[in-house]
C-alpha positions as CSV (number, residue, x, y, z in Angstrom):
1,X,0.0,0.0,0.0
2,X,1.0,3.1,-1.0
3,X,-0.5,5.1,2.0
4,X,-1.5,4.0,5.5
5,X,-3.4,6.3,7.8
6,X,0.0,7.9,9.7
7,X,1.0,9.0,6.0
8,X,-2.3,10.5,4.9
9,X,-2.5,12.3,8.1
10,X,1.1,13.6,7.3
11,X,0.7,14.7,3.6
12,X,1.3,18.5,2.9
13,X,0.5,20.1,-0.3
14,X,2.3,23.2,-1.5
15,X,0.2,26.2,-2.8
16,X,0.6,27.1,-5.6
17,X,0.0,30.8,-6.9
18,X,-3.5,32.3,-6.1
19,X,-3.4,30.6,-2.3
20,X,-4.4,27.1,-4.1
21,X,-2.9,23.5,-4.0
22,X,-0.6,22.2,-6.8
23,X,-3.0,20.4,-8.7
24,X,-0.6,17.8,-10.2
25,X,0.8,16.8,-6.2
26,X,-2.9,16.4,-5.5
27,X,-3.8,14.7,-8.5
28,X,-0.5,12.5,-7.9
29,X,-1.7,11.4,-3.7
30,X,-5.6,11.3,-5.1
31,X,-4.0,8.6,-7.9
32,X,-2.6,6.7,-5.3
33,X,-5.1,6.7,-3.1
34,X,-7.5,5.3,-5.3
35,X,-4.8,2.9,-6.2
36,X,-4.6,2.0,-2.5
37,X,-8.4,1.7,-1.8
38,X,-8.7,-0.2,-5.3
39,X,-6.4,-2.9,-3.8
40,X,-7.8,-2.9,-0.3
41,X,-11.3,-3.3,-2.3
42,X,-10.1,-6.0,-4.0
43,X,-8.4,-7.7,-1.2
44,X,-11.5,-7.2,1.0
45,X,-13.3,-9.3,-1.7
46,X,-11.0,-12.2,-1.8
47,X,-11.2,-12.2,2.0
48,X,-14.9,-12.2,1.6
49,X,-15.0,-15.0,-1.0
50,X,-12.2,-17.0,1.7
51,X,-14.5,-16.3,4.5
52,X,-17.4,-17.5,2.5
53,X,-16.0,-20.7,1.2
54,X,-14.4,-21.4,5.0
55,X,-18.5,-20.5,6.0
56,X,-19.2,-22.9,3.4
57,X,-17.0,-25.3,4.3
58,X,-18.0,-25.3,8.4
59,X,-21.5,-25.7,7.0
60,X,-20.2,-29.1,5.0
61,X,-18.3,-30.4,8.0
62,X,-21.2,-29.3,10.4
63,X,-23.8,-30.8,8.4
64,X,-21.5,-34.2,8.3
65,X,-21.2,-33.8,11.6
66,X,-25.0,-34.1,12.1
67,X,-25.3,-37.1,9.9
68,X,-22.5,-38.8,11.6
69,X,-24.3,-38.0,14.9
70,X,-27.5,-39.4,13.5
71,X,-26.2,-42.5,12.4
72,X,-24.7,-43.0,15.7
73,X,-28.0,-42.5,17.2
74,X,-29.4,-45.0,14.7
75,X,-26.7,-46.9,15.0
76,X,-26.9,-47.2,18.7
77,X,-31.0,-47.8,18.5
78,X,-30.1,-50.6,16.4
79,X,-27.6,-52.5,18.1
80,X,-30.2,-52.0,21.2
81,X,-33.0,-53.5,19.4
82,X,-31.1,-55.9,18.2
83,X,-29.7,-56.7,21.7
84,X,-33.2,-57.1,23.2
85,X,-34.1,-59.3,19.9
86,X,-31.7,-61.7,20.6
87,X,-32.1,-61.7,24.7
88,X,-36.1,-62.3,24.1
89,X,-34.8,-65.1,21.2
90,X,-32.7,-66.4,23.7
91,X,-35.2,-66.7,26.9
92,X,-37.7,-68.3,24.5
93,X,-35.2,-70.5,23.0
94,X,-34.8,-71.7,26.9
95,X,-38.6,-71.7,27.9
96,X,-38.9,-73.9,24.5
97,X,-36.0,-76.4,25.8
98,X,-37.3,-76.2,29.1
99,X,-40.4,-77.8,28.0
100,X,-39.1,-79.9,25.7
101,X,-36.9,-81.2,28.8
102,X,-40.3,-81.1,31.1
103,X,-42.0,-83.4,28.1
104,X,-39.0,-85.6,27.8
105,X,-39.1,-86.3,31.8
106,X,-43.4,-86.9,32.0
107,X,-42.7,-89.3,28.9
108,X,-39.8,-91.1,30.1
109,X,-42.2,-91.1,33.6
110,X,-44.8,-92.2,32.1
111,X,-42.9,-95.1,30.3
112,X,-41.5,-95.9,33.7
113,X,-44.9,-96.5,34.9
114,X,-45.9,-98.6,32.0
115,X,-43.1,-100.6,32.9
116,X,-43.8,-100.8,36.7
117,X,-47.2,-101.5,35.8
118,X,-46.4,-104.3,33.1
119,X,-43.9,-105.6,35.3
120,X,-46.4,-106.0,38.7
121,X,-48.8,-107.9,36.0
122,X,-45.9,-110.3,35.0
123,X,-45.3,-110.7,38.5
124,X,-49.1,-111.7,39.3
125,X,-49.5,-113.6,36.7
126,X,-45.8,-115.6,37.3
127,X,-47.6,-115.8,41.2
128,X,-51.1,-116.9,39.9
129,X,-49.4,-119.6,37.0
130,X,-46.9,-120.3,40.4
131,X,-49.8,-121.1,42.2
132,X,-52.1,-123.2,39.7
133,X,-48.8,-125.0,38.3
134,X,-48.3,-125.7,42.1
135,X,-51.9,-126.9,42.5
136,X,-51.7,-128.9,39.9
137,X,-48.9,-130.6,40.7
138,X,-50.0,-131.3,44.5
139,X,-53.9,-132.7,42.6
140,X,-51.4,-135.1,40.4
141,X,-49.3,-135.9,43.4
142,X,-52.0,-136.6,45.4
143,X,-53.1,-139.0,42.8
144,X,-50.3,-140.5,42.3
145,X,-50.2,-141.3,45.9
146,X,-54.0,-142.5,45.6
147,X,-52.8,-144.5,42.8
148,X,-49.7,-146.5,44.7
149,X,-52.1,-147.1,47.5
150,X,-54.3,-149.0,45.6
């Protein structure tokens, strides 16, 4: 820059004749001063356009941000769900092989008792045939000994 505040306070201008201000020194500082405001306009502007692109850019990464926060959030609800999804699998999965166990026991129970039950009629009917084979044998005995004694 050509001027800065400290030299524009500074600047003098000779008079010229008639009590007036050489025109050409005062055309010369008005040239540059226009030259130095033209070039702090322009700079002003890139810095605008850099502070909008950098605005823009904040806005991208803030609006990523969001998203990314979102699909935490999702992300979180979903692994949750699919926690209590698996848990409630899980307990029915064990309620199922608990009474598929509880089944398994009455039936093998129940076959136990078939068992008891069949046995206790073998074992009657082993007494009963015990008993008339026995019978039998004393009536033959007994007539056998009828027999000799004749």
């Amino acid at each position: 820059m050509n001027y800065d505040p400290e030299k524009l306070e500074s600047i003098t201008f000779c008079r010229s004749f008639l009590h007036g201000y050489n025109k050409d020194q005062v055309d010369e500082v008005m040239a540059k001063v226009i030259q130095d405001y033209r070039k702090s306009a322009y700079e002003i502007n890139q810095m605008k356009e850099q502070l909008s692109t950098l605005d823009d850019t904040i806005k991208h990464y803030k609006s990523l941000e969001e998203a990314m926060q979102h699909c935490f959030v999702v992300a979180q609800k979903t692994s949750d769900e699919m926690k209590a999804a698996a848990t409630e699998k899980a307990q029915g999965i064990l309620q199922e092989a608990e009474k598929t166990s509880q089944k398994m026991v009455s039936d093998a129970n129940q076959q136990v008792n078939k068992i008891n039950l069949a046995y206790e009629e073998l074992k009657a009917k082993m007494f009963t045939f015990r008993k008339k084979t026995e019978a039998l044998l004393n009536a033959q005995l007994e007539v056998l000994n009828q027999l000799s004694d004749e």
